[in-house]
VOGU-3710 file (C-alpha; in Angstrom, 3 decimals, decimal comma):
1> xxxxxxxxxx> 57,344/98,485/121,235  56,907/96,513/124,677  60,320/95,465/124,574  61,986/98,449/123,889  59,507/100,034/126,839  60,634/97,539/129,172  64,436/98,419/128,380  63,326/102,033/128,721  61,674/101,674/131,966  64,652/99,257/133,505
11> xxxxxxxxxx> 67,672/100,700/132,508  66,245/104,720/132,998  64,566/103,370/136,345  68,221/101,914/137,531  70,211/105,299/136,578  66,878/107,428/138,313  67,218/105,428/141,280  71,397/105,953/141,072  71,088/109,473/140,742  68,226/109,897/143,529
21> xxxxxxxxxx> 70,663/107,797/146,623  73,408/110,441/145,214  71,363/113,421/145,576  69,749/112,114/148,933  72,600/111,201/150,778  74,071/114,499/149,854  70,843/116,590/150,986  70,382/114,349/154,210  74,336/115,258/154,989  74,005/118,526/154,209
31> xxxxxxxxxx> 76,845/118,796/151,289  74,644/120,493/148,902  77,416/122,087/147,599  78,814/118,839/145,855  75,156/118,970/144,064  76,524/120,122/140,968  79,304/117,997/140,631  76,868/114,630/140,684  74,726/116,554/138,049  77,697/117,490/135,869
41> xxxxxxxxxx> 78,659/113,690/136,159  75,417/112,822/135,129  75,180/115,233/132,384  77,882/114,069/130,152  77,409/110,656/130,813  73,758/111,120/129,281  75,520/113,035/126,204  78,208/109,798/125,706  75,250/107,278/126,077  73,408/110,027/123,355
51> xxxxxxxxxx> 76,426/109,983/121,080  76,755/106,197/121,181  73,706/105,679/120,145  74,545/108,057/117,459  76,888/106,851/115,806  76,233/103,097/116,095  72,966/104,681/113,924  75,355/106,788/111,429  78,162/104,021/111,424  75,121/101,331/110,081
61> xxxxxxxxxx> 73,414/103,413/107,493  76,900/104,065/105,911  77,540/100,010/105,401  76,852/98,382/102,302  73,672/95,553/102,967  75,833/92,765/103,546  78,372/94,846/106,333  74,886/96,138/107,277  74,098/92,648/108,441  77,130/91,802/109,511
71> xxxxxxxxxx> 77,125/94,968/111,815  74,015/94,726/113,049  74,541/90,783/113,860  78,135/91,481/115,738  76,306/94,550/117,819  73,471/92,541/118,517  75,607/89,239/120,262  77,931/92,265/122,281  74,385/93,999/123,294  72,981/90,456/124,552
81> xxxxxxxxxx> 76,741/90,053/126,423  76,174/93,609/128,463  72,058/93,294/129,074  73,393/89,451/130,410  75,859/91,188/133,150  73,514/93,364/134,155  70,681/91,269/134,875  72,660/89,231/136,757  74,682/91,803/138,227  71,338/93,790/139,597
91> xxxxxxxxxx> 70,064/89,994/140,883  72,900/89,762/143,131  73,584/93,499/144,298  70,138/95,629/144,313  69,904/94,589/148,017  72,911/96,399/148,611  73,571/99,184/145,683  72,357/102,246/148,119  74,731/101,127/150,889  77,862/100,668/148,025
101> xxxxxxxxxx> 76,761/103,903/146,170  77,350/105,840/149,852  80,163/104,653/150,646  82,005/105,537/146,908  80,503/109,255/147,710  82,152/109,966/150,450  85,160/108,644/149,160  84,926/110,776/146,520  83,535/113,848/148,763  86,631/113,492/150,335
111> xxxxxxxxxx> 89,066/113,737/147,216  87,076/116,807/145,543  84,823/117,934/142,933  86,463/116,304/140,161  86,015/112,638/142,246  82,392/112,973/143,006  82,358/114,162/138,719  84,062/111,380/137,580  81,993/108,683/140,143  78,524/110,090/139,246
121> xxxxxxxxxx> 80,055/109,921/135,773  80,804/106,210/135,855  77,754/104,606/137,745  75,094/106,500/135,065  77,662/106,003/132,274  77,460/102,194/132,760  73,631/102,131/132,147  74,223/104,351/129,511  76,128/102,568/126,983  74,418/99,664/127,994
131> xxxxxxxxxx> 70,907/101,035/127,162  72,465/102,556/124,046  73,648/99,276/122,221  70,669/97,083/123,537  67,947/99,815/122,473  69,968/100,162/119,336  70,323/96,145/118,605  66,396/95,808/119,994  65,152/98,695/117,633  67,075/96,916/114,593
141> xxxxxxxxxx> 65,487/93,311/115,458  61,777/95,224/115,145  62,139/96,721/112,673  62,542/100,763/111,210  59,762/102,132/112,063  59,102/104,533/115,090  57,631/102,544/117,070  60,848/101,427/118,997  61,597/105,096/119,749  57,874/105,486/121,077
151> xxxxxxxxxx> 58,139/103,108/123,642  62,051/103,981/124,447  60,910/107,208/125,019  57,871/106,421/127,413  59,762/103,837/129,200  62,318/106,401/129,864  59,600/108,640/131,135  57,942/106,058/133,265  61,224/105,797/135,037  61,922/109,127/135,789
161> xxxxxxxxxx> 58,994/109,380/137,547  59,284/106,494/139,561  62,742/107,950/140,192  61,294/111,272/141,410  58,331/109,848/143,238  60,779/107,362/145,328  63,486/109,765/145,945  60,209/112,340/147,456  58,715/109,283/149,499  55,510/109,221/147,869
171> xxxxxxxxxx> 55,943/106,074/146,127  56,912/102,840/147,686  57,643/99,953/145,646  59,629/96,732/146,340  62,793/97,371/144,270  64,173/93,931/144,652  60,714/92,322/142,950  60,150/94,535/140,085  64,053/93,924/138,735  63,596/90,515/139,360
181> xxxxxxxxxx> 60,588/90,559/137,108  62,055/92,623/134,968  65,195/91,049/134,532  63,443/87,489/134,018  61,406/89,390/131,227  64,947/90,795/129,436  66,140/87,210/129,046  63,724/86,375/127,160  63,883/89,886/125,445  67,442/89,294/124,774
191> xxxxxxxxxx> 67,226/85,965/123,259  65,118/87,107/120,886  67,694/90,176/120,351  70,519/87,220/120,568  68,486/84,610/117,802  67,737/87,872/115,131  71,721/88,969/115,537  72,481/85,361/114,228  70,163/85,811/111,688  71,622/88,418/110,576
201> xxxxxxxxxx> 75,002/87,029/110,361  73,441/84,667/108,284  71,872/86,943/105,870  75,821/88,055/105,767  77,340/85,180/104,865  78,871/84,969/107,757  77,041/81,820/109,347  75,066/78,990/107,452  71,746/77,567/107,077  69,654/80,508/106,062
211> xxxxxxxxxx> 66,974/78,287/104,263  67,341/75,665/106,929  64,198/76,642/108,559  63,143/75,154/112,274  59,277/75,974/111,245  57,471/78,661/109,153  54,287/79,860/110,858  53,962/82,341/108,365  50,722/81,806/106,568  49,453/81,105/110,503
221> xxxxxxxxxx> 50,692/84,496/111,918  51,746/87,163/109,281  54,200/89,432/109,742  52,621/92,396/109,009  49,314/91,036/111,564  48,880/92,482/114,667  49,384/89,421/116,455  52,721/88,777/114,555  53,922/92,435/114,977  52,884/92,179/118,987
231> xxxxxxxxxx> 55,266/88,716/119,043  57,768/91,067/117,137  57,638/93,742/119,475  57,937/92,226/122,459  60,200/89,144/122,235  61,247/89,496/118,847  59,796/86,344/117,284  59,906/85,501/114,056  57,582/83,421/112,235  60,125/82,101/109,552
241> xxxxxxxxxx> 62,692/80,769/112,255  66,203/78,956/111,112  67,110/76,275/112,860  70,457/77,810/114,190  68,541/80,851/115,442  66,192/78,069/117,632  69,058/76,387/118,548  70,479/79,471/119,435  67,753/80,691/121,474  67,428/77,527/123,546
251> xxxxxxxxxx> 71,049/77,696/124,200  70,996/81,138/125,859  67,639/80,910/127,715  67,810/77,523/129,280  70,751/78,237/131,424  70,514/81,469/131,972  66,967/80,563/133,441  68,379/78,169/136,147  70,964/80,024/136,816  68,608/83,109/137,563
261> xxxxxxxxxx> 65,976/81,834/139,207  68,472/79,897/141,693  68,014/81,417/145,151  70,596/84,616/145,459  72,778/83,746/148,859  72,177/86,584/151,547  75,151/88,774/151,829  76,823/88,400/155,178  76,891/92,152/156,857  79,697/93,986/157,489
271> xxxxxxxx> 81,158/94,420/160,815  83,510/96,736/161,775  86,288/95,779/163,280  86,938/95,916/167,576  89,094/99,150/168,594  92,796/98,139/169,599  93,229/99,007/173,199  96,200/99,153/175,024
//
């Protein structure tokens, strides 16, 4: 349930914070008028995220067991593969998203209607789908039960009240600390997601050594414990653990820890260029 929380409360706290530079920079410039295009934008890329979701639910329950696993295990690797960009796409740019985000608007301001649609449209669109297949591949690796919904759902809320409590000035956090946190938290969120999607393309077929076990902590920490469902939950562990999904694990997290936790390189500010003069 943590895990899926944190996904709720990072992804939903990115589009909140998207949405709330749009809506500001409009007020503060007084284009209210453009308002309802951002909010259109917004709205159907919430409905595609929705209907992504969806059907990556409907397509699944419609498989046979072993195209179930095979599904699941494919969806799971291309979920780890978009939560991977982003973490390391929000490490290098969160210092600078508001200033980017402005300058698309009035771009778009500029063109019409349909351009501020179609950009609101694309920057909440992209956390969309990406929230859709990692919750979806998350909620698989714990399990079936509601729990992953539950904490979805209140991560989602959490955010949007950050979002609203930032964007009114009554809440002051330091943006580029909590994604770093959170994004060092994901890694280890998606390995677990990353290790369970190899597991199940071993309980396809698809991969070997599915009795080859790294350890078996079972009798230690049961599955159906609190402890063991807690591990579960939050960084999908697995007391029965193959040796390709360890191997697999280690593989993804040791690099991807150096490589985040190397110092990001200040970005050198833009000057504007000296007027030509005759």
């Amino acid at each position: 349930m943590f895990a899926n929380y944190l996904i709720g409360l990072r992804e939903g706290l990115e589009a909140a914070l998207v949405v709330s530079v749009l809506i500001a920079y409009l007020v503060r410039t007084g284009r209210r008028s453009s308002l309802r295009y951002v909010w259109a934008g917004v709205g159907v890329a919430v409905a595609l995220s929705v209907a992504v979701g969806a059907l990556l639910q409907f397509t699944s329950a419609s498989l046979s067991f072993e195209a179930q696993e095979r599904f699941g295990g494919v969806m799971s690797i291309i979920a780890v593969g978009f939560v991977t960009w982003m973490i390391f796409w929000m490490r290098r740019a969160s210092r600078s998203l508001s200033a980017e985000l402005r300058g698309r608007l009035d771009a778009a301001v500029a063109i019409g209607g349909l351009a501020v649609v179609l950009m609101a449209f694309v920057a909440v669109a992209r956390e969309g789908l990406e929230t859709s297949v990692f919750f979806w591949a998350a909620a698989q690796a714990t399990g079936s039960t509601t729990a992953p919904l539950v904490g979805f759902t209140l991560g989602l809320a959490t955010a949007i009240g950050l979002g609203l409590a930032i964007y009114r000035s009554a809440l002051r956090i330091n943006l580029s600390a909590f994604f770093f946190w959170t994004g060092l938290l994901l890694i280890f969120v998606a390995a677990g997601v990353l290790s369970y999607g190899v597991h199940d393309l071993q309980e396809a077929g698809d991969l070997p050594g599915l009795n080859t076990l790294l350890f078996d902590v079972s009798a230690q920490i049961p599955p159906g414990s609190w402890f063991g469902a807690l591990l579960k939950g939050t960084v999908n562990f697995s007391p029965a653990t193959t040796v390709l999904e360890g191997a697999v694990w280690i593989a993804y997290v040791v690099p991807c820890l150096a490589l985040y936790l190397r110092p990001v390189k200040a970005q050198q500010p833009v000057t504007a260029a000296a007027p030509v003069t005759s």
